[in-house]
C-alpha positions as a printed NumPy array, in Angstrom:
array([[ 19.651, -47.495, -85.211],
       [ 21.418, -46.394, -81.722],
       [ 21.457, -43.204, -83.389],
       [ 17.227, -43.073, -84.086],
       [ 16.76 , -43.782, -80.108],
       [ 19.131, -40.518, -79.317],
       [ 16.239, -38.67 , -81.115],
       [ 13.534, -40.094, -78.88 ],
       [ 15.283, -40.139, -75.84 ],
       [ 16.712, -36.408, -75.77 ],
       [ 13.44 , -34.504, -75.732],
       [ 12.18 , -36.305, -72.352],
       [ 15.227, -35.637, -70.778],
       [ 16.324, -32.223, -72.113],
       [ 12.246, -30.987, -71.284],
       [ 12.871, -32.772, -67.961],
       [ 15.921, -31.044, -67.241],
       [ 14.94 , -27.954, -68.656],
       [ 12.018, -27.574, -66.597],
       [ 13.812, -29.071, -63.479],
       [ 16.411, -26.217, -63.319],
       [ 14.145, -23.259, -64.792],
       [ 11.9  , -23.82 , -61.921],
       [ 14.74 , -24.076, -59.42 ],
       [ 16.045, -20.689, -60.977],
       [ 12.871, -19.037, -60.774],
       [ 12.63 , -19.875, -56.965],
       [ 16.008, -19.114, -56.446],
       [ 15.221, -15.37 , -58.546],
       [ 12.419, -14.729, -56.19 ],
       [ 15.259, -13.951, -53.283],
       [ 18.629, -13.313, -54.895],
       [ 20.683, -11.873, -55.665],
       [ 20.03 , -10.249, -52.563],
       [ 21.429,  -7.   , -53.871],
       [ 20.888,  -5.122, -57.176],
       [ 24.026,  -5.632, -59.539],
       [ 25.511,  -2.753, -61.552],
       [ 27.569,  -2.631, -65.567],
       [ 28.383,   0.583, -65.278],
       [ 25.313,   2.729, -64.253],
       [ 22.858,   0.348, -65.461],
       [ 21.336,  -1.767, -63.327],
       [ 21.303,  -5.268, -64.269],
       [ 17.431,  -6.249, -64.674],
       [ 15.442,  -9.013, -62.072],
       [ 18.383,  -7.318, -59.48 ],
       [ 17.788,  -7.453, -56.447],
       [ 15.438, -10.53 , -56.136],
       [ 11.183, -10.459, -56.245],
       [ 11.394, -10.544, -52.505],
       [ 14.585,  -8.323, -51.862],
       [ 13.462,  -5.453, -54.478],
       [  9.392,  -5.417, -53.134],
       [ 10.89 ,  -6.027, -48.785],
       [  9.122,  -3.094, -47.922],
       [  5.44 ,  -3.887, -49.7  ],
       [  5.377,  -7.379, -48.271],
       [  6.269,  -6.135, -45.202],
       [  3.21 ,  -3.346, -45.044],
       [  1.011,  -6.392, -46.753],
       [  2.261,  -9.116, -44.152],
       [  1.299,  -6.08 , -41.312],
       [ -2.058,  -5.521, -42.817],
       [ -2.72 ,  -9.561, -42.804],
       [ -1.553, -10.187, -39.263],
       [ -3.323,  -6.567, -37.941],
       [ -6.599,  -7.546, -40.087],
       [ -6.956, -10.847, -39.953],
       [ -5.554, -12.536, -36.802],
       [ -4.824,  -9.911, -34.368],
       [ -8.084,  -7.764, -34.558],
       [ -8.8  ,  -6.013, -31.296],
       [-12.159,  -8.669, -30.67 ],
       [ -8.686, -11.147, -30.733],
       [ -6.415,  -9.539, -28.479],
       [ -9.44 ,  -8.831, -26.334],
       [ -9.59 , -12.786, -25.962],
       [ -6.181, -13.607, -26.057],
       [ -6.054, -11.137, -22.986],
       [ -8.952, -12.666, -21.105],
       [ -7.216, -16.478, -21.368],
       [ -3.643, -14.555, -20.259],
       [ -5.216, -12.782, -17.498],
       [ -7.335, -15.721, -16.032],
       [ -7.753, -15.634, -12.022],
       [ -5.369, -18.405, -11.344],
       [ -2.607, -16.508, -13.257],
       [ -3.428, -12.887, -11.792],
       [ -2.986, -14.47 ,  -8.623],
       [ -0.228, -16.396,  -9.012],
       [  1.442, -13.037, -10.632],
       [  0.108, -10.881,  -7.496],
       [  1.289, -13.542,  -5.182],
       [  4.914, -14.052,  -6.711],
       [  5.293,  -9.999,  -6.618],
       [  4.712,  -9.87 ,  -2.993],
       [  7.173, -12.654,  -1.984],
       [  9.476, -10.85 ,  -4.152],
       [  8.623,  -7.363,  -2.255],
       [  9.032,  -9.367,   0.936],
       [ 12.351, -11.152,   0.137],
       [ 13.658,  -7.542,  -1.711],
       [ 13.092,  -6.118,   1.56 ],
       [ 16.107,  -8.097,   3.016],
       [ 20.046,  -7.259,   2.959],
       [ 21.408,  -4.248,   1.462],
       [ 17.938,  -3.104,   0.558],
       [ 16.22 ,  -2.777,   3.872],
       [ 18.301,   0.252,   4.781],
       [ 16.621,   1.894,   1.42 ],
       [ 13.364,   0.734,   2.505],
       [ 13.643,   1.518,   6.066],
       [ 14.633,   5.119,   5.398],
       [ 11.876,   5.482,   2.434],
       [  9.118,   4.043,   5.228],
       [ 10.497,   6.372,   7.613],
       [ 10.3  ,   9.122,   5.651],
       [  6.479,   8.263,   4.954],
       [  5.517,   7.743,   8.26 ],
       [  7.202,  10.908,   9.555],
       [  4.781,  12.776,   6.927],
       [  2.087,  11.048,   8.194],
       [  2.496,  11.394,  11.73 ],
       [  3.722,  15.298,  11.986],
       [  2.122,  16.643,   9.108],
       [ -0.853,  14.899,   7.245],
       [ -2.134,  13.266,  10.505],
       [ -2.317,  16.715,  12.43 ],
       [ -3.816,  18.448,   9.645],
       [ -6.654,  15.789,   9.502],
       [ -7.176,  15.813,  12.89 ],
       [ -7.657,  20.068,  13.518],
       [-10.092,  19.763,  10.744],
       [-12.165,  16.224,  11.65 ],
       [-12.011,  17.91 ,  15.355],
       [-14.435,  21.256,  13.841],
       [-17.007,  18.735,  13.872],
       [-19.818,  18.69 ,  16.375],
       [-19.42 ,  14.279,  16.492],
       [-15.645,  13.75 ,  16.295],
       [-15.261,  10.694,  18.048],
       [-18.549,  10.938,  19.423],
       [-19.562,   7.19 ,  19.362],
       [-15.963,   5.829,  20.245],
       [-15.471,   8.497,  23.299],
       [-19.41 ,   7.314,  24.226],
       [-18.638,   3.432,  24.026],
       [-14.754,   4.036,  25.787],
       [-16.667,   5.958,  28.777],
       [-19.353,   3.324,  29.341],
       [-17.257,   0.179,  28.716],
       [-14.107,   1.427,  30.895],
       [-14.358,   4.879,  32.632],
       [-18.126,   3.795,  34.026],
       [-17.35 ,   0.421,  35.104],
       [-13.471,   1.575,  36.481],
       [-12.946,   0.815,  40.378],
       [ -9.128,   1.094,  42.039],
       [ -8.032,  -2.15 ,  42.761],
       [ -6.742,  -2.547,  46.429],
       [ -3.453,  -1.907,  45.273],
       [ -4.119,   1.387,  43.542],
       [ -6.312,   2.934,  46.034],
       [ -3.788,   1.379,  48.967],
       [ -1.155,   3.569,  47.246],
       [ -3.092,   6.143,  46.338],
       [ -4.441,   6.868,  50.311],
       [ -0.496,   6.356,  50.813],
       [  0.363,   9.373,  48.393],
       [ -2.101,  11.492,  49.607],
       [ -1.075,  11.686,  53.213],
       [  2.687,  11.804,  51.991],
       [  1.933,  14.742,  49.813],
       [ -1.439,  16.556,  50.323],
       [ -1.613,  15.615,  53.682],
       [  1.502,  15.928,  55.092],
       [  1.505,  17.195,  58.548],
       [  3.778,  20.099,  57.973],
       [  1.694,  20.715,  54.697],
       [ -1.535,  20.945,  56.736],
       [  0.189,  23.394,  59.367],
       [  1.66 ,  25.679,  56.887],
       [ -1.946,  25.282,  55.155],
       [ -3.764,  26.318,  58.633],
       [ -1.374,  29.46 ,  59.021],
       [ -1.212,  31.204,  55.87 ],
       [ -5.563,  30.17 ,  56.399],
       [ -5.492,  31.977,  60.16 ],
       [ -4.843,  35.12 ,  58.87 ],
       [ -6.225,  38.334,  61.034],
       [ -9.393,  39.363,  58.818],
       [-10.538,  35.165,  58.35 ],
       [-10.261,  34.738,  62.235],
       [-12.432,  38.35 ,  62.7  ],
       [-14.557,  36.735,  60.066],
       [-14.584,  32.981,  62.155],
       [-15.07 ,  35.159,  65.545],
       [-18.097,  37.479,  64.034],
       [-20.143,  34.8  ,  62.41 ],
       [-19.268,  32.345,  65.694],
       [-20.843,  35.467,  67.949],
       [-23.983,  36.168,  65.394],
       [-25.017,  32.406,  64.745],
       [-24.772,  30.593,  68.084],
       [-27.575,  30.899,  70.928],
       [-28.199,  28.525,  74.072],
       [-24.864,  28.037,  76.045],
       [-22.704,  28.523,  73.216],
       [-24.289,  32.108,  72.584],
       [-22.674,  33.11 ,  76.297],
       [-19.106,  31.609,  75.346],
       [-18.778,  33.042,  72.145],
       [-19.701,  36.762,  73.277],
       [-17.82 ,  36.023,  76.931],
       [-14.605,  34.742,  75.294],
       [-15.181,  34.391,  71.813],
       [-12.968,  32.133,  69.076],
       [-10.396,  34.878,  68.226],
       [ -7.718,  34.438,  71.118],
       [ -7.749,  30.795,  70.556],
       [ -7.532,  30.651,  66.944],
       [ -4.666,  33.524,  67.493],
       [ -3.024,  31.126,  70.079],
       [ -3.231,  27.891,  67.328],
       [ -1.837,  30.526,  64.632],
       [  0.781,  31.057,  66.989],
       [  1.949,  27.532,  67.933],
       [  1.731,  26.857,  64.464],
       [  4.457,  28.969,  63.866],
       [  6.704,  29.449,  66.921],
       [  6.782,  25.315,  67.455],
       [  6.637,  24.011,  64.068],
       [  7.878,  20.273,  65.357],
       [  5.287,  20.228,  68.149],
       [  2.847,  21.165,  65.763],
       [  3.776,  18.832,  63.248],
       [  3.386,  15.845,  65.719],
       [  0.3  ,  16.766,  67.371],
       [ -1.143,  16.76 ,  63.656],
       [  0.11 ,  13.191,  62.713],
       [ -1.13 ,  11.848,  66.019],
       [ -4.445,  13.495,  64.829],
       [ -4.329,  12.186,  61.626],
       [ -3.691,   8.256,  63.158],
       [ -6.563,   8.753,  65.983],
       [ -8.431,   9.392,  62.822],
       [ -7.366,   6.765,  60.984],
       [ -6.901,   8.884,  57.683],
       [ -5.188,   6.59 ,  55.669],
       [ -8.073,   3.883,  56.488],
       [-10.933,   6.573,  56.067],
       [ -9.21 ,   7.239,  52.475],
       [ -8.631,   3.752,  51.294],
       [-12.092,   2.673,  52.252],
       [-13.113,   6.086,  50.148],
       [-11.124,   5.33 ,  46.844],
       [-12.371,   1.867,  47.108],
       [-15.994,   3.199,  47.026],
       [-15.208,   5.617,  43.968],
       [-17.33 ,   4.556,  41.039],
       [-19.489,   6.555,  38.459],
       [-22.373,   4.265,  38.57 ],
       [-23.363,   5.946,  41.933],
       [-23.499,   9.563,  40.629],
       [-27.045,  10.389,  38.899],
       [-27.184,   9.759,  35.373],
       [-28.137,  13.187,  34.36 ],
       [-24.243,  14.058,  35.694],
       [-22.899,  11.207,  34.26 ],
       [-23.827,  12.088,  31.009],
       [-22.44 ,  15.448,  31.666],
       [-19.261,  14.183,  32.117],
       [-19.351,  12.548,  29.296],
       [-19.581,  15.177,  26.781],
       [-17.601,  17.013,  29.164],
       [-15.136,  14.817,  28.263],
       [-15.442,  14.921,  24.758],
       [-15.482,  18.597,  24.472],
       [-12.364,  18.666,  26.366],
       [-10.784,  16.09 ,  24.208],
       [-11.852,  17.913,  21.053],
       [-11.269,  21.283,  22.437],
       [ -7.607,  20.068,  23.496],
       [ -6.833,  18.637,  19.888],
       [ -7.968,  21.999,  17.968],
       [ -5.661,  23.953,  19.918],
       [ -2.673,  21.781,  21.141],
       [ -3.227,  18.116,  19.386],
       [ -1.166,  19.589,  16.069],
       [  1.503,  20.876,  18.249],
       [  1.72 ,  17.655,  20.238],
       [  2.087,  15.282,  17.463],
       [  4.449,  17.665,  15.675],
       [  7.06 ,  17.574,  19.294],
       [  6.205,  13.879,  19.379],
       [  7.329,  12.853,  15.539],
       [ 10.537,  15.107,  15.968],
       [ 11.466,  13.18 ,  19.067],
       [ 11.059,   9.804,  17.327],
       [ 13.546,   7.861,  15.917],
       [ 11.471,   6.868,  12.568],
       [ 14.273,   5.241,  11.107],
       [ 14.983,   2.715,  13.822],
       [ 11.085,   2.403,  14.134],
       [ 10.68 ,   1.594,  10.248],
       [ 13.908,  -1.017,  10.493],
       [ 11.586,  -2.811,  13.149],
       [  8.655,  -2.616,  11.648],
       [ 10.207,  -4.062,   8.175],
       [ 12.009,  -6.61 ,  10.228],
       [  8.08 ,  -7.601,  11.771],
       [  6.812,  -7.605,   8.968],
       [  9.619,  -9.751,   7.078],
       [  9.67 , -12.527,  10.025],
       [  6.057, -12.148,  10.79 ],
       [  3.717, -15.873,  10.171],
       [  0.681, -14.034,  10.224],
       [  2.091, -11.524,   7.099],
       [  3.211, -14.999,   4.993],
       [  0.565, -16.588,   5.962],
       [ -1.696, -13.862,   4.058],
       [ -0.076, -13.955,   1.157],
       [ -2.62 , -16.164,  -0.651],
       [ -5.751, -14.4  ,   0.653],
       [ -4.032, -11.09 ,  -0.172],
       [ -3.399, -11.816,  -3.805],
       [ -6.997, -13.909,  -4.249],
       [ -8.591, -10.228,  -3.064],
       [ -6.511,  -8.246,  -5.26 ],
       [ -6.969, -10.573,  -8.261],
       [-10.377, -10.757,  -7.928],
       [-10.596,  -7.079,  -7.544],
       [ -8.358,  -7.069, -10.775],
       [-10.511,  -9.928, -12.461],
       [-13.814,  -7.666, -11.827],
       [-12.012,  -4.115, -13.06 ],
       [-10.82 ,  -6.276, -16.58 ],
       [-14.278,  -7.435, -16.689],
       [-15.915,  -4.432, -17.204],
       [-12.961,  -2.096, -18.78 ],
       [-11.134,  -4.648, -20.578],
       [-12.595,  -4.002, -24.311],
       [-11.571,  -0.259, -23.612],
       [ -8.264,  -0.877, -22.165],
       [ -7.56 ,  -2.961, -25.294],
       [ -8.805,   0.059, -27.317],
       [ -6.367,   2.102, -25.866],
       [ -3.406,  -0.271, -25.724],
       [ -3.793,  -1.14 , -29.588],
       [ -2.697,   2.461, -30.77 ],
       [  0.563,   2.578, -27.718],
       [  1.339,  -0.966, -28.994],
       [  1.87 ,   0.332, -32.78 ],
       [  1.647,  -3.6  , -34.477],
       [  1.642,  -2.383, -37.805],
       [  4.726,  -0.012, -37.396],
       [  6.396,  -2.981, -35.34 ],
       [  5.847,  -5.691, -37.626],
       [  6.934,  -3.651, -40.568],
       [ 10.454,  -2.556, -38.961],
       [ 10.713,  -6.25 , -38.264],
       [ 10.536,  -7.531, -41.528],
       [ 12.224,  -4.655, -42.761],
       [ 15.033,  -5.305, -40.406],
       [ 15.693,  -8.933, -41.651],
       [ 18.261,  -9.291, -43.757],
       [ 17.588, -10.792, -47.049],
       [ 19.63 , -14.076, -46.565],
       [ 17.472, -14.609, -43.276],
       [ 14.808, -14.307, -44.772],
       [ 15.395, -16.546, -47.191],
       [ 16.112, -19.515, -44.773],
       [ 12.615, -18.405, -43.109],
       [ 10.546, -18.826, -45.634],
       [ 12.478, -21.867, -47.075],
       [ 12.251, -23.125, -43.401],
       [  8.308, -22.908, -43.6  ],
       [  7.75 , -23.956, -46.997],
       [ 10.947, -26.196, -47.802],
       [  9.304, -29.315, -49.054],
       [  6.477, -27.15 , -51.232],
       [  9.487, -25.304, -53.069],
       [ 10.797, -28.514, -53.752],
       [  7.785, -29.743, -54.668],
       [  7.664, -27.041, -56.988],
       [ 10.873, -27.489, -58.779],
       [ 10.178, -31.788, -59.118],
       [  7.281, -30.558, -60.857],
       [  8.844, -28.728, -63.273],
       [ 10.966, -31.029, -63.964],
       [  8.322, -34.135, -64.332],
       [  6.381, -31.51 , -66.344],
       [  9.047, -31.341, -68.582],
       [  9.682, -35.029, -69.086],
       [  6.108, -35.631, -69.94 ],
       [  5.986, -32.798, -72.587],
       [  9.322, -33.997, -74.047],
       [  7.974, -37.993, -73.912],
       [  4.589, -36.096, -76.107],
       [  7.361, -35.302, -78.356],
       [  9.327, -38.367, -78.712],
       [  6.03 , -39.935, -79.338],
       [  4.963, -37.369, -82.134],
       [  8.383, -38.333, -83.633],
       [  7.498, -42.065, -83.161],
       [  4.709, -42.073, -85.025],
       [  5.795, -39.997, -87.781]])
């Protein structure tokens, strides 16, 4: 009798068995072995593995999924637009300029300083002259500037007290020195200017003065003053500083400078000094502005002026301070560029970035036995699944036959 139950109870558990492991091994056939096996020169058949043996299809197939189906260009055009939101683009912008900032420090300032200095010695003696000879061709260079500096500072200029105080000052040390005004009055008294003084004294006067200039005339005593002049230089030199005090020269001048001003001239000269002055200025920088700002950069240290400038700039408030309006403007500049370009930029990215050929060397690069424990990783408990079905699949068709038996 124990022996009649054997016959029932094998074909539930051989079928579940059976179909157990056959599923396991078909599973475990769809990856190894993971490299073909050889008797001789045959090639043992289902060697390599499903997966192993057709790497390079499912690799072209997973590309042509991914590429067609989830990263189309309409989805990388809004996967860009989330990753390059405002916030983020300024948050970027903002971190690369307090990196730029805090680069600029130590070891690399030196580099920086003598890469700045290099620039601005371009600029200054070579692009900046170059500009300027050709801006200066034109008829309004600096018209409107030159206009608004002459009315706002030349027009409304007066010496100070001070100024004109020291200017009077100069001008009787220097110009008017008394032995500058006698040398001036000799080398003036020569003999044809005193006939020429004596003549026109003798043809122009009438009344009294008519008699004394044709009875004595001007020339002795201008010869006599010539004279003195030059035989008693220190006698001469006095009696032209006691002049200059009964005069009160340096009084006469001050009170003159003071008056100075270009609002008392007529306009119509006014305004010729104005473009006066900007003809000059743009007459100057045609023919000597190149040359000056050429001497001037050579003479300038531009490497001790760029270390100061980058060591401003790194301790400067106002420059930190910026940093958030600075990278708003440039993001938003950014954000409005994307806005408009952004479907063509994507365009144009897509065939650099090369997905397909990418994802296919990466698939192709994975070792079988990785990926193996990827896809078993993903899908662990659905292969199992799998092979418990088989297995229960069995059981019941070997229970159907245990019953067929029954009955019979």
């Amino acid at each position: 009798m124990v022996a009649d139950w054997w016959i029932y109870a094998v074909p539930p558990l051989a079928g579940g068995a059976i179909g157990y492991f056959t599923n396991d091994l078909a599973i475990k056939m769809l990856f190894r072995p993971y490299r073909p096996i050889h008797v001789s020169q045959f090639r043992l058949p289902f060697t390599p593995g499903l997966i192993p043996r057709n790497q390079e299809r499912l690799a072209k197939r997973i590309s042509n999924t991914i590429t067609e189906s989830l990263l189309t260009p309409t989805e990388l055009e809004q996967i860009a637009r989330r990753l390059l939101d405002l916030d983020r683009v300024q948050g970027a912008i903002r971190w690369l300029l307090a990196l730029t900032l805090e680069q600029m420090q130590g070891d690399r300032q030196s580099k920086t300083a003598h890469i700045l200095a290099g620039v601005l010695h371009d600029l200054v003696g070579e692009s900046l002259p170059r500009l300027l000879k050709v801006w200066a061709r034109s008829e309004d260079f600096l018209k409107d500037q030159l206009n608004r500096l002459f009315d706002r500072v030349l027009l409304d200029y007066r010496l100070t007290r001070s100024q004109a105080r020291q200017i009077a000052q100069w001008l009787l040390d220097g110009i008017f020195a008394p032995n500058r005004l006698r040398l001036g009055l000799v080398d003036f008294l020569t003999d044809d200017n005193i006939r020429i003084i004596d003549d026109s004294f003798r043809e122009r006067t009438s009344g009294t003065y008519w008699v004394v200039a044709n009875l004595f005339g001007v020339r002795n005593a201008l010869v006599r003053l010539r004279s003195f002049c030059v035989d008693e230089p220190v006698a001469a030199n006095q009696q032209f500083a006691e002049l200059l005090e009964q005069l009160q020269a340096r009084d006469r001048l001050y009170n003159w400078l003071r008056d100075i001003s270009l609002q008392k001239l007529p306009t119509s000269t006014v305004r010729t000094l104005r473009r006066a002055l900007r003809e000059s200025l743009r007459t100057y920088l045609q023919t000597r502005g190149t040359s000056v700002l050429q001497e001037v950069s050579a003479s300038v240290d531009w490497e001790q002026v760029a270390t100061n400038l980058l060591g401003r700039i790194q301790s400067s408030v106002a420059v930190r301070n910026s940093l958030d309006s600075v990278s708003y403007e440039l993001a938003l500049v950014l954000d409005r560029y994307l806005e408009r370009d952004l479907e063509k930029i994507v365009a144009r990215v897509l065939p650099i970035l090369d997905l397909d050929r990418v994802i296919v060397g990466r698939v192709m690069a994975t070792s079988p036995e990785n990926l193996e424990r990827a896809i078993e990783g993903i899908v662990k408990s659905e292969l199992q699944a799998i092979v418990n079905l088989g297995g229960v699949l069995g059981l019941a068709i070997g229970l159907i036959q245990s019953v067929t038996l029954l009955f019979r």
